[in-house]
N, C-alpha and C positions, 0 to 999 in steps of 0.2 A: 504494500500500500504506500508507504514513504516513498514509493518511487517519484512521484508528482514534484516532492520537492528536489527533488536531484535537478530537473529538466528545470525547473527555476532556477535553480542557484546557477546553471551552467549558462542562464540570460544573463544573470546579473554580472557575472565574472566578464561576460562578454563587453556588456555594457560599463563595465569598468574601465577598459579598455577602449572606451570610447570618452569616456569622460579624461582620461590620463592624457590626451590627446589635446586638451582643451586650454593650453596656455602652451607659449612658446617655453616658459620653464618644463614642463611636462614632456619634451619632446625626447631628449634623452635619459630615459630615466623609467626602469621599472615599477611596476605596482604590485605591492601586497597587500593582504586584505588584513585589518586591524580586527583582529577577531573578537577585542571585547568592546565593540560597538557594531558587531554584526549578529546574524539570527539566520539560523535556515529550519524553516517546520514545513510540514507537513500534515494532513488531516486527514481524517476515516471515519467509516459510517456504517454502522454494526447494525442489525434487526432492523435493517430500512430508515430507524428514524433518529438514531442515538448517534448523535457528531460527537469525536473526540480529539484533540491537539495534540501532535507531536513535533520531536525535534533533534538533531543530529547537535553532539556539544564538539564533536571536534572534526573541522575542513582548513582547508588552505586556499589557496588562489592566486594568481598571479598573471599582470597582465604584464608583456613588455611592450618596450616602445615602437615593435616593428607589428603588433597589432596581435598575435598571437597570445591566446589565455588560455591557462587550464585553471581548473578545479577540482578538490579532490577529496573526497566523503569518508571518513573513517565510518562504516558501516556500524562495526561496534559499538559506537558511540549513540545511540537511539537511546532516546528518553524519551518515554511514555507515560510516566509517572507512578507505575507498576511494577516491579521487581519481575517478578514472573514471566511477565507478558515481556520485560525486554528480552528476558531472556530467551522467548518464546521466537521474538521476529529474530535475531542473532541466529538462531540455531535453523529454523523451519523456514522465515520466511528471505532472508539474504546469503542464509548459508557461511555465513563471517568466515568458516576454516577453509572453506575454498573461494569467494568471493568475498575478501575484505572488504575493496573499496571500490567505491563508484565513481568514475573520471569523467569531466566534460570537458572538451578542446574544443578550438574555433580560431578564425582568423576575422578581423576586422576592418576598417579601414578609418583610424584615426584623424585620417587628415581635415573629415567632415567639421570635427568638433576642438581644430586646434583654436577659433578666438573664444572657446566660451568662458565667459567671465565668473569671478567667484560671485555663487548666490544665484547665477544662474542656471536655466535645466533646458534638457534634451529630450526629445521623444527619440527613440532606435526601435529596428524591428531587428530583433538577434537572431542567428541562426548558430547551429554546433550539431558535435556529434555525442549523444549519453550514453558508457560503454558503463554497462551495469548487468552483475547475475552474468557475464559469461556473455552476453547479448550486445547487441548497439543498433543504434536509431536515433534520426537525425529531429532535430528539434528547433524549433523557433516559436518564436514570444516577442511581445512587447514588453519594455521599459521605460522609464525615465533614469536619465543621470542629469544627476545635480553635482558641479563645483561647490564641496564646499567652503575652502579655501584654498589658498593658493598649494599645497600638499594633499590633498583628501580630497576624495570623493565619493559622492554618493549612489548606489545604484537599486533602483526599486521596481517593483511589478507594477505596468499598467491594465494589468488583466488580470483573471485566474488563471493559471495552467495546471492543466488534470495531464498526469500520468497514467496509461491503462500500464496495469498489472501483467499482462497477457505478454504487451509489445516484447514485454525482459524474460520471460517465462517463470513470472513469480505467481502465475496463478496456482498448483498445487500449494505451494505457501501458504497464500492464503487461505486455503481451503483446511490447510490443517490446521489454521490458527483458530478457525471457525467452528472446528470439531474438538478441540483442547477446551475453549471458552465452552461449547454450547450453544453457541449461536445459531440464529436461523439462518445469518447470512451476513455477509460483509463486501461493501462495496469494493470493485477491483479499478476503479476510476478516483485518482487518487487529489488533492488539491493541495498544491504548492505555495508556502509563503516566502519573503525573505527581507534580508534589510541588510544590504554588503555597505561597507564603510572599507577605501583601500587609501593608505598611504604610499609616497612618493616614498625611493629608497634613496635615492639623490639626486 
C-alpha cells in the first residue's frame, strides 16, 4: 500500500531539482534533502471505509546540478503507528530481506527555473522511473517548488498521486496483510503525501 508514497516523493526529488536551478548561485552546486524539515507518508483504506496514515522515517535525495535526482526509501523504516503491523508490511508486504529499498531517478531540465527568486514558486509536471519490490514503472505528477531562500528549497504535491499495488507486485502482500488483521479488505490504490525541504551543499 505505501507504494503511492514512493511515486510522490520521486516528484518531489524531481522537482527539487528544479527549484536548485532557480538562482545563478544554484547552478553549480548539489542538493540534498534536509530530512528534519521533510515528510514522506503514505495512506490506506481497510473494510472500505476506515483511512489510516503512514510514513517512511528514513530517505535521502539528491539533486545535482546537471538535473539528475535520485531518491531512496529505506523500506524498513515504515511507521504505522502499530508495532505488529510494521512488522507485518516489513516482512509480507515489501519483503525488507530481499527488497530493502525503493529508488526513484529522473532527469530534469533546470534551466526552466534558473531566475526564480526567493519566496517564489513553480508549477512542474515531473516525470521518473519507481524501481520498487523487484518491479519498475514510470511515473509523473504535478508539483510546486518554492525558493525558499537563497540555499533551500521547497518541493510539494499539486495533486494526489495513488500508487496501484499491482503495478510492483505487492498485491499478495496485501492480501496477506488482510488475512493476518481480519479484514474484509484493503485498498491496493494507494495515496501519497510529502513535504521535501533540500539544501545547497555549496
Amino acid at each position: 500500500m505505501s507504494l503511492d508514497l514512493i511515486r510522490h516523493s520521486r516528484s518531489l526529488v524531481v522537482a527539487a531539482g528544479l527549484l536548485l536551478g532557480a538562482g545563478p548561485a544554484g547552478w553549480a552546486a548539489d542538493w540534498t534533502l534536509a530530512p528534519d524539515a521533510s515528510s514522506l507518508s503514505f495512506g490506506s483504506v481497510k473494510a472500505d471505509t476506515v483511512g489510516e496514515s503512514h510514513r517512511f522515517e528514513s530517505f535521502d535525495a539528491t539533486v545535482g546540478d546537471d538535473g539528475a535526482f535520485a531518491l531512496t526509501i529505506d523500506l524498513a523504516s515504515v511507521e504505522t503507528g502499530i508495532d505488529i503491523r510494521n512488522q507485518r508490511m516489513r516482512e509480507f508486504l515489501f519483503e525488507v530481506a530481499e527488497f530493502s529499498k525503493a529508488r526513484l531517478t529522473g532527469t530534469l531540465d533546470l534551466a526552466a527555473y534558473r531566475d526564480l527568486a526567493v519566496g517564489a514558486m513553480a508549477e512542474a509536471d515531473l516525470t521518473g522511473t519507481l524501481s520498487l519490490h523487484g518491479m519498475a514503472s514510470d511515473i509523473q505528477t504535478a508539483v510546486t517548488v518554492v525558493r525558499l531562500d537563497q540555499n533551500r528549497v521547497g518541493v510539494f504535491p499539486r495533486q494526489i498521486v495513488f500508487i496501484n499495488t499491482e503495478a510492483f507486485g505487492l498485491t499478495d502482500g496485501v492480501d496477506k496483510l488482510r488475512q493476518l488483521a481480519g479484514l474484509p479488505s484493503i485498498t491496493g490504490a494507494v495515496p501519497v503525501s510529502f513535504n521535501l525541504v533540500f539544501t545547497r551543499e555549496g
